[in-house]
C-alpha positions as CSV (number, residue, x, y, z in Angstrom):
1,X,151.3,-31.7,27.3
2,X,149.1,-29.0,26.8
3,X,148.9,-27.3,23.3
4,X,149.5,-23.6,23.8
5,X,149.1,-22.6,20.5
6,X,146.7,-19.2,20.1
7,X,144.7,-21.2,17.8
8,X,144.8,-24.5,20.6
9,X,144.2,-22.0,23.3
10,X,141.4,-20.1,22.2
11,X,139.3,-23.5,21.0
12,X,139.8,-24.5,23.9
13,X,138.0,-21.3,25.4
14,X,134.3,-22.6,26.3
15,X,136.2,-25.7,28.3
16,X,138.0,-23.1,30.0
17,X,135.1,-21.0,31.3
18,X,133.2,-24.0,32.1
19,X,136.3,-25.0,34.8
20,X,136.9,-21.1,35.7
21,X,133.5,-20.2,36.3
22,X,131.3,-23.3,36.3
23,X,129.3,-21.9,33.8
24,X,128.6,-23.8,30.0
25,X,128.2,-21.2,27.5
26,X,127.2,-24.2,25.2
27,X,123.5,-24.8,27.2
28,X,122.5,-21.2,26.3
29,X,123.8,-21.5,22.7
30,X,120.6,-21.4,20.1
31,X,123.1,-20.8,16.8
32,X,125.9,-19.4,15.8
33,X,124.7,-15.5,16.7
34,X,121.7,-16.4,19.0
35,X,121.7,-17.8,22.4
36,X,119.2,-17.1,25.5
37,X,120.7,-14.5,26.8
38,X,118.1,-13.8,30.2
39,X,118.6,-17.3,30.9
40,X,122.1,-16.5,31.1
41,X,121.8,-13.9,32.8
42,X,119.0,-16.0,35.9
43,X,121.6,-18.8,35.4
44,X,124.1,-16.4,38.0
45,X,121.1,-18.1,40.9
46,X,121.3,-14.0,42.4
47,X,118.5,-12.0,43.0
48,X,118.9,-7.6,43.3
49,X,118.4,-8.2,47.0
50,X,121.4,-10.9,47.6
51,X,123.5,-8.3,45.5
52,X,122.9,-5.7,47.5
53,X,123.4,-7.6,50.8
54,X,127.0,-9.1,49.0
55,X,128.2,-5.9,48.4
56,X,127.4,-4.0,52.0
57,X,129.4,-6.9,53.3
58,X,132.3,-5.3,51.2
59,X,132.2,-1.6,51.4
60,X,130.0,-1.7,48.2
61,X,126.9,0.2,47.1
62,X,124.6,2.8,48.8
63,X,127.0,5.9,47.1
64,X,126.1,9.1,47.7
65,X,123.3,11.3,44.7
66,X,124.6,14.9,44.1
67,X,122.9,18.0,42.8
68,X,126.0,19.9,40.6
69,X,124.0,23.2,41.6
70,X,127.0,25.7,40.5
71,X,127.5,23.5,37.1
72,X,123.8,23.2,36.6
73,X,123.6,27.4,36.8
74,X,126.4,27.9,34.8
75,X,124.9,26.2,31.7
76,X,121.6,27.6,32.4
77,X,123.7,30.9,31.4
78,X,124.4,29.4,27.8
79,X,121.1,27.8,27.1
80,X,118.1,29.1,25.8
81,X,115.1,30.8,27.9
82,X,113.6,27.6,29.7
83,X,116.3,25.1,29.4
84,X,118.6,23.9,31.4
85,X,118.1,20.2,33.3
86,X,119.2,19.6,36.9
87,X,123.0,18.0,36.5
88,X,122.7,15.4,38.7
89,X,125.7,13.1,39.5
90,X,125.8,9.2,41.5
91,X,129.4,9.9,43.0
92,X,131.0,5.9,42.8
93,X,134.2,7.0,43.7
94,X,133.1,5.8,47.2
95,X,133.0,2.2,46.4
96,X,135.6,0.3,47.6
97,X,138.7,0.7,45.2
98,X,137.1,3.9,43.7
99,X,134.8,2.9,41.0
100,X,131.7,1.5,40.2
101,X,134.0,-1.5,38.8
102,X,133.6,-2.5,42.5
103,X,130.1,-3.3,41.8
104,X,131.5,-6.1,39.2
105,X,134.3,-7.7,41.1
106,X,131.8,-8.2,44.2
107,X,130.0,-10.6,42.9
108,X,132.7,-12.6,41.4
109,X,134.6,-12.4,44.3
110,X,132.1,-13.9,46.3
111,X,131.2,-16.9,43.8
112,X,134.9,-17.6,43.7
113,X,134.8,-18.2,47.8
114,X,131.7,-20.0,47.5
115,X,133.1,-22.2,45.0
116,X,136.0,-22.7,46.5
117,X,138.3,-21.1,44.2
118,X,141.8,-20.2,45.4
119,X,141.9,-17.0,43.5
120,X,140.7,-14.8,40.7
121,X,142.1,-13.4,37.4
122,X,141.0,-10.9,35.6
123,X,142.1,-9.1,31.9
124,X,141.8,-5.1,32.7
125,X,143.7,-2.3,31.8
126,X,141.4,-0.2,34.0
127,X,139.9,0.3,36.9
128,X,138.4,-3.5,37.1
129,X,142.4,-4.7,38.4
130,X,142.3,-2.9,41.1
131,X,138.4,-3.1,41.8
132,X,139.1,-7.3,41.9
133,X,142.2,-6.7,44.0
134,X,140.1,-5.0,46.7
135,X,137.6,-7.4,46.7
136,X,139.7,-10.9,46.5
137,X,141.9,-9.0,49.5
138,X,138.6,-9.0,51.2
139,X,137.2,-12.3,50.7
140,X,140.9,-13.7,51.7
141,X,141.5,-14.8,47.5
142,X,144.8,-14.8,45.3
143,X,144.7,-12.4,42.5
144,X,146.4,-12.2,39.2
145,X,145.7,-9.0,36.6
146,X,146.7,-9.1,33.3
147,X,147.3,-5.5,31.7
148,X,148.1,-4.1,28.4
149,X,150.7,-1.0,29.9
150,X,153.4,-0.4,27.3
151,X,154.0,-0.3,23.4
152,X,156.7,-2.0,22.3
153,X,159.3,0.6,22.8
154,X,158.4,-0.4,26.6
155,X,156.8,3.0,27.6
156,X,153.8,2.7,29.5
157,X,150.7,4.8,29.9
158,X,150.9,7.1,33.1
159,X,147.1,6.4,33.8
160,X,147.7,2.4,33.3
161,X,150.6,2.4,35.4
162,X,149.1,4.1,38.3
163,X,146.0,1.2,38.1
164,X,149.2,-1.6,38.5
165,X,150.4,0.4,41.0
166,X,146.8,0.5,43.1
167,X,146.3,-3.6,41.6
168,X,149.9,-3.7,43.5
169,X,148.7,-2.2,46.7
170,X,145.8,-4.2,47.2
171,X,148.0,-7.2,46.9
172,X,147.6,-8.4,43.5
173,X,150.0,-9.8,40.9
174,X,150.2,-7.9,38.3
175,X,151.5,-9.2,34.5
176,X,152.4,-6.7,32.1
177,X,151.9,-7.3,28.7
178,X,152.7,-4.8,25.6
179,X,150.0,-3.8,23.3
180,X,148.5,-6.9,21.0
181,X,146.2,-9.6,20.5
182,X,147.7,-12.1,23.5
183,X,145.9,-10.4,26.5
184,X,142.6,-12.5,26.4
185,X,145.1,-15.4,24.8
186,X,147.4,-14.8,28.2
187,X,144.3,-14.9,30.5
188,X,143.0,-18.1,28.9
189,X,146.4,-20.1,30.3
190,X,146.7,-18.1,32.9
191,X,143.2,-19.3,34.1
192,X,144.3,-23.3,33.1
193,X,147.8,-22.9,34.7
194,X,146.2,-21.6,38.2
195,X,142.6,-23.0,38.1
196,X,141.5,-19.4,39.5
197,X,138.2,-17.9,39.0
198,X,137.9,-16.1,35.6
199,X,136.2,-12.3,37.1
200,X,135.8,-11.3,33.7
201,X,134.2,-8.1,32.7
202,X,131.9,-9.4,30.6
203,X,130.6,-12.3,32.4
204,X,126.7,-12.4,34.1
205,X,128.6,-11.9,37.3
206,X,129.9,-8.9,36.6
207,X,126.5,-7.1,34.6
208,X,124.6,-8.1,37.4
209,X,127.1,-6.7,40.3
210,X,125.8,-3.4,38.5
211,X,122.3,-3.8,38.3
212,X,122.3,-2.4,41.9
213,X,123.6,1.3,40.8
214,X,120.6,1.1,38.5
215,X,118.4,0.5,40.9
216,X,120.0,2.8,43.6
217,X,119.9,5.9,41.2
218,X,116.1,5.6,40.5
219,X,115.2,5.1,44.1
220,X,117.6,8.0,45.2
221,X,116.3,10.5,42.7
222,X,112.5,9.5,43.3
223,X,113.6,9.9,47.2
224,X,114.5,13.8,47.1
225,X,112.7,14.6,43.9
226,X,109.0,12.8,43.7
227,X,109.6,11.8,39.8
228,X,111.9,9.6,37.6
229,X,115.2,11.0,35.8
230,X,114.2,12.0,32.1
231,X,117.7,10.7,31.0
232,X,120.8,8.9,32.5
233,X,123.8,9.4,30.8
234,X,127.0,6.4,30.7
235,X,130.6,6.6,29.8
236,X,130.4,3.2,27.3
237,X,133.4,1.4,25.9
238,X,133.3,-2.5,26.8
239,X,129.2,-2.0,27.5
240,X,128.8,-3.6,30.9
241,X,128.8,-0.2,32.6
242,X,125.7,0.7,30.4
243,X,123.9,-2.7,30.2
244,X,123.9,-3.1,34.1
245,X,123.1,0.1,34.7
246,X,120.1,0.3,32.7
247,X,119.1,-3.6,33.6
248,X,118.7,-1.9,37.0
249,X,116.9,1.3,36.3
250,X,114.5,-1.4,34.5
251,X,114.2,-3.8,36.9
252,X,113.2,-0.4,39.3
253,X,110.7,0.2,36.6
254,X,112.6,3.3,35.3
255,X,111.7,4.4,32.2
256,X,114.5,6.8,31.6
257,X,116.4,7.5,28.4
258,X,119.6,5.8,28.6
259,X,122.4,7.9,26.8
260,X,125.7,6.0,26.3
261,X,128.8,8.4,25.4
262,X,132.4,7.7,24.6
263,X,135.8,9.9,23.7
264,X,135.9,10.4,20.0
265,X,139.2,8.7,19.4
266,X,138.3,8.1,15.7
267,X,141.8,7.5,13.5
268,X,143.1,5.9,15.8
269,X,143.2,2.0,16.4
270,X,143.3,0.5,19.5
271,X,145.8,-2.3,18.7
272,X,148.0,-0.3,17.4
273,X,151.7,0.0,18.5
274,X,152.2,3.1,17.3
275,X,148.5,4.6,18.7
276,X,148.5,2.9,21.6
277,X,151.0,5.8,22.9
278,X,148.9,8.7,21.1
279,X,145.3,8.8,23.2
280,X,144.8,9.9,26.3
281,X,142.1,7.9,27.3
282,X,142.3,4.4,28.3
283,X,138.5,3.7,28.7
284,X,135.5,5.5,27.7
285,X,136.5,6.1,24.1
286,X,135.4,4.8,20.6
287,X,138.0,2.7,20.3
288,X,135.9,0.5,22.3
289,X,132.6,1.8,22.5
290,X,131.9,1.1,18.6
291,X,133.5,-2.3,18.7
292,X,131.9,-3.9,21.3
293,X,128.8,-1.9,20.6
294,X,128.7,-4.0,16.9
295,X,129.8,-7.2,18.1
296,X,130.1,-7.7,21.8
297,X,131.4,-11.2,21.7
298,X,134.9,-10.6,20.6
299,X,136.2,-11.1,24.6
300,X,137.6,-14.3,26.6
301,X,134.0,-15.5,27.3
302,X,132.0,-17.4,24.7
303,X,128.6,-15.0,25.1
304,X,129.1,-11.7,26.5
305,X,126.7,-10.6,29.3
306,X,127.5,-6.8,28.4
307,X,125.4,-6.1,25.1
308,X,124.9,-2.3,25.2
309,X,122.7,-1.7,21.9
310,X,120.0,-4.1,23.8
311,X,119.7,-0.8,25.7
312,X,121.1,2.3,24.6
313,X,118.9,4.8,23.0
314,X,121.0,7.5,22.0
315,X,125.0,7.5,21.7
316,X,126.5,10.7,22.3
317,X,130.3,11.5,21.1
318,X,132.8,14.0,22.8
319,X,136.5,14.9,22.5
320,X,139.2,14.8,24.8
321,X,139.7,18.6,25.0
322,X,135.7,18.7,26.5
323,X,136.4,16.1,28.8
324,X,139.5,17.6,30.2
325,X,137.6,21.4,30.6
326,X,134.7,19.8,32.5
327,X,136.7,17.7,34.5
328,X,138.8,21.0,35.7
329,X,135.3,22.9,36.1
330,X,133.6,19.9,37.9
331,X,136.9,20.9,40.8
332,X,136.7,24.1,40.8
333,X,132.9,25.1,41.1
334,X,131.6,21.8,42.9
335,X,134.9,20.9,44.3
336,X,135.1,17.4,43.5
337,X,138.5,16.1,41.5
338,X,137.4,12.8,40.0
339,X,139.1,11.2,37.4
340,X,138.7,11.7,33.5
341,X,137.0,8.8,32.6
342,X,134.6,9.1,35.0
343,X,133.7,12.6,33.6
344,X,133.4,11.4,29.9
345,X,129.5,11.1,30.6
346,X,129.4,14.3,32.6
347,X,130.8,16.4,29.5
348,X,127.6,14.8,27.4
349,X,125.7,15.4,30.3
350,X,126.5,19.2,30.1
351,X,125.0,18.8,26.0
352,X,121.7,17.4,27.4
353,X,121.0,19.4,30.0
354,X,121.5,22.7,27.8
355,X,119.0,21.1,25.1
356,X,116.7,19.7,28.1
357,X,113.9,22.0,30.3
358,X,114.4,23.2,33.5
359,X,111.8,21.2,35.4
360,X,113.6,17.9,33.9
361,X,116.7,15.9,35.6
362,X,119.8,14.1,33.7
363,X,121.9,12.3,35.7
364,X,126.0,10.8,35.2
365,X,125.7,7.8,36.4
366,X,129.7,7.6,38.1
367,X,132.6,9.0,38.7
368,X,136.0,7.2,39.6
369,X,139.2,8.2,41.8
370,X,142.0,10.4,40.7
371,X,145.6,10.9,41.1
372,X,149.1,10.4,39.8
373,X,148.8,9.1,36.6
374,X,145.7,9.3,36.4
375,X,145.4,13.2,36.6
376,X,143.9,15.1,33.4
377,X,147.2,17.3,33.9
378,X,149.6,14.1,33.7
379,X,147.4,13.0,30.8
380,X,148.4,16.2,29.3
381,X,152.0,16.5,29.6
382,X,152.2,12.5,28.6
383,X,150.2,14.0,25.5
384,X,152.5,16.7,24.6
385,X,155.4,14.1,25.5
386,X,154.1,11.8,22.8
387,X,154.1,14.9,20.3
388,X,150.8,16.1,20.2
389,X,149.7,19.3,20.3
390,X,147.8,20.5,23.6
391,X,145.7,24.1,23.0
392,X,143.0,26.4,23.9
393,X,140.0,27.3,21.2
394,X,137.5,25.3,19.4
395,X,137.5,21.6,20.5
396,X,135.9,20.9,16.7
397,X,139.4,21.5,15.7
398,X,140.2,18.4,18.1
399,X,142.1,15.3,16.1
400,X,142.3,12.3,17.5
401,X,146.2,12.0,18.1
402,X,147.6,14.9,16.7
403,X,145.6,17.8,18.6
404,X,144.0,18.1,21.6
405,X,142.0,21.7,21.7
406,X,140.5,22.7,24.8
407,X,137.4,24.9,25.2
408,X,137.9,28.7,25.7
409,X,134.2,28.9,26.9
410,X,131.3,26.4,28.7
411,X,129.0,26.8,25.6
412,X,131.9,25.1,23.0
413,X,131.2,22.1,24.9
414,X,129.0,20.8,22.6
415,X,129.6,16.9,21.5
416,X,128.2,15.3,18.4
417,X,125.5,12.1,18.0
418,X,126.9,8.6,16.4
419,X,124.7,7.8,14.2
420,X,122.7,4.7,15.8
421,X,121.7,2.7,12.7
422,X,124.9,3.0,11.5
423,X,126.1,1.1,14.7
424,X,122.6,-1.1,13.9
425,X,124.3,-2.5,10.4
426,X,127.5,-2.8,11.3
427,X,126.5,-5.5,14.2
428,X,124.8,-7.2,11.5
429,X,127.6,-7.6,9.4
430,X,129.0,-8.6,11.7
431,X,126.6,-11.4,12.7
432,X,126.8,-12.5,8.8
433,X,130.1,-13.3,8.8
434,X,129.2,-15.4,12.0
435,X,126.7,-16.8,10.7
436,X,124.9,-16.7,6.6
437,X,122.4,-14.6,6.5
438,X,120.6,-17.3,4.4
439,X,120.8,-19.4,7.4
440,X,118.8,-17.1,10.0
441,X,115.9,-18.4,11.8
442,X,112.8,-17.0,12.9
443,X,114.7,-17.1,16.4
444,X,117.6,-15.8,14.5
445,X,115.9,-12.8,14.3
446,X,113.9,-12.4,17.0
447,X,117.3,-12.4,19.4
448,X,119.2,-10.1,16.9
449,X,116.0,-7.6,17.2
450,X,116.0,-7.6,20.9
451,X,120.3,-7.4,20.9
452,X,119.4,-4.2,18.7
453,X,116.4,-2.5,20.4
454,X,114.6,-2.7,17.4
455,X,111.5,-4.9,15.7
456,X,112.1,-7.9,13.3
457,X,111.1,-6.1,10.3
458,X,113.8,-4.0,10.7
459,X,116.1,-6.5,11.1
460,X,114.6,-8.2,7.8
461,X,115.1,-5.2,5.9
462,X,118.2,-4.3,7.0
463,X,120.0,-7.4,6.1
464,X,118.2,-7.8,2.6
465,X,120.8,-4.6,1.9
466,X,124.1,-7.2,3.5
């Protein structure tokens, strides 16, 4: 008999990954906070060009680049003499299941049928359930997606419940869990019980399904515009979107500045019973941007593949209230309704490009489908629903469960910068309690430099102060 204890379970976690993925963790492990992490990374055996080829098979990839010409003029009106950037905007609500999460089930989809896995599972309350419904339904795989939908009062999120409902559609099985520490825990014996595929998020897999939208978005824009993009702009919260993203514009030899943002949702705690209920975001916010971002291996695999300060240079911050108003402009002067989420980056974007010159180009790296309950207006009402106050004026009045204040004019959208050191430290705390700061190694140090985009003397200094 099997111990299914949460403390028998999740010990049992690198065993599990090994048989769900066929992948040991444990050969890329160098201590307790350092492993080889582009090892890892090879270790998947695909280059950018099988990728690519994997994901035309599957409606994947190859999404259209538009010029937001009408958004771009508009805040040329509220910036200074000379400013203004080109708004530029990679439109991944054509991927298959609506998404750029499409890039990350691909390849896990086909390494499940190649290995000759039955079927995949996957822990998502976003996009990613549906994303690896549509590609197991394609490849002829089972599917099980796990999802945190309700609090405990069982009320679910409108935008959550209309990603079981498209997981549904594609032919998945979806289990619905409340809010809590079991999802991962759930996943784990789910992916023992079945012997499935684990197509995590934060597997190599995944990160390198999204390599390709790097490289696509550096080819497109040197295609029509004869120079690199001075800054790409990512909604963060797990990190996978960002560190694929910019492992592609890399690997293109695109040097430009990689902006993560989230939805400030500070206050509030993710799991929470009684906040889970009280944001309107389920991705693309603090609540897991900052987390992962100072300590990305707190998921079902042993290392995660998705480490976003290896790669972000600037972390932009916006409120709800900004992201709803440009996600209502974005559909009524360039006509596309795409989802919230998607339009977290754009709403930073809009910040940039009023601060950036004319002759340079900033581009949002995604978009995602919208509809039901996953329409800013049904966000709203579920808002006001839930008690909080929904009004026009000056989003700095915004507070993260209680208010929601939506911009009277274009120049109010205006955002804030996290503070990147900050984020810097905190990871290595983090790592101390992992591991004794006593203990590092010269390789110690060199990783934890690299994970933080900074030299070793900084990382020396920094954790004399722990």
């Amino acid at each position: 008999m099997r111990d299914l204890s949460y403390a028998a379970v999740m010990a049992r976690k690198n065993a599990i990954m090994k048989a769900s993925m066929g992948m040991d963790y444990d050969t890329f492990a160098l201590s307790p906070v350092a492993f080889d992490y582009e090892r890892m990374m090879r270790e998947t055996g695909y280059s950018l060009e099988d990728v690519a080829r994997i994901q035309a098979d599957t409606k994947v990839g190859n999404t259209p680049l538009f010029e937001l010409t009408r958004l771009t003029e508009a805040v040329r009106r509220t910036a200074a003499p000379g400013k203004g950037a080109t708004i530029l905007v990679k439109d991944e609500a054509a991927n298959a299941s609506g998404s750029f999460k499409a890039r990350r089930a691909s390849i896990s989809a086909y390494e499940a049928r190649k290995k000759g896995y039955k079927g995949l599972a996957a822990a998502t309350s976003g996009n990613y359930g549906a994303a690896v419904a549509s590609q197991a339904a394609m490849r002829g795989l089972k599917c099980i997606i796990l999802q945190e939908v309700f609090d405990s009062k069982g009320i679910g999120q409108p935008e959550i419940v209309e990603k079981s409902r498209a997981c549904e559609a594609y032919g998945a099985e979806v289990q619905r869990l409340s809010v809590g520490p079991e999802l991962f825990y759930q996943l784990l014996m789910t992916l023992e019980e079945t012997g499935f595929f684990n197509a995590s998020l934060y597997t190599p897999f995944g990160i390198k399904g999204v390599e390709t939208l790097g490289v696509e978005i550096a080819q497109q824009v040197r295609a029509r515009y004869r120079k690199d993009p001075d800054a790409v702009v990512i909604t963060h919260a797990g990190g996978g979107n960002l560190t694929g993203t910019a492992r592609g514009l890399l690997a293109a030899d695109c040097k430009a500045r990689i902006v993560a943002c989230s939805v400030d949702l500070g206050g509030l705690h993710m799991a929470s019973d009684s906040d889970f209920n009280r944001k309107s975001f389920t991705t693309g916010h603090t609540g897991f941007g900052v987390p992962f971002a100072t300590w990305p291996d707190r998921v079902d695999v042993p290392r995660n593949a998705a480490r976003s300060l290896r790669y972000m240079d600037e972390y932009q911050l916006v409120t709800q209230g900004e992201v709803f108003y440009v996600t209502e402009l974005l559909t009524k002067l360039e006509g596309l309704e795409r989802g919230p989420a998607g339009n977290t980056s754009l709403t930073a974007a809009v910040t940039l490009a009023r601060q950036m010159d004319r002759d340079q180009i900033v581009v949002v790296q995604e978009t995602e489908y919208t509809g039901a309950g996953k329409h800013h207006n049904r966000q709203l009402s579920f808002a006001r629903e839930n008690g909080i106050e929904v009004r026009v004026g000056d989003p700095a009045g915004n507070v993260p469960g209680k208010t929601i204040v939506l911009p009277e004019h274009l120049d109010q959208v205006r955002g804030r910068v996290q503070d990147m050191d900050k984020l810097r430290r905190s990871y290595l705390k983090n790592a101390a309690k992992a591991h004794p700061v006593a203990a590092w190694t010269e390789a110690d140090l060199a990783f934890l430099a690299s994970d933080l985009k900074v030299d070793a003397a900084w990382v020396q200094q920094a954790s004399a102060e722990l």
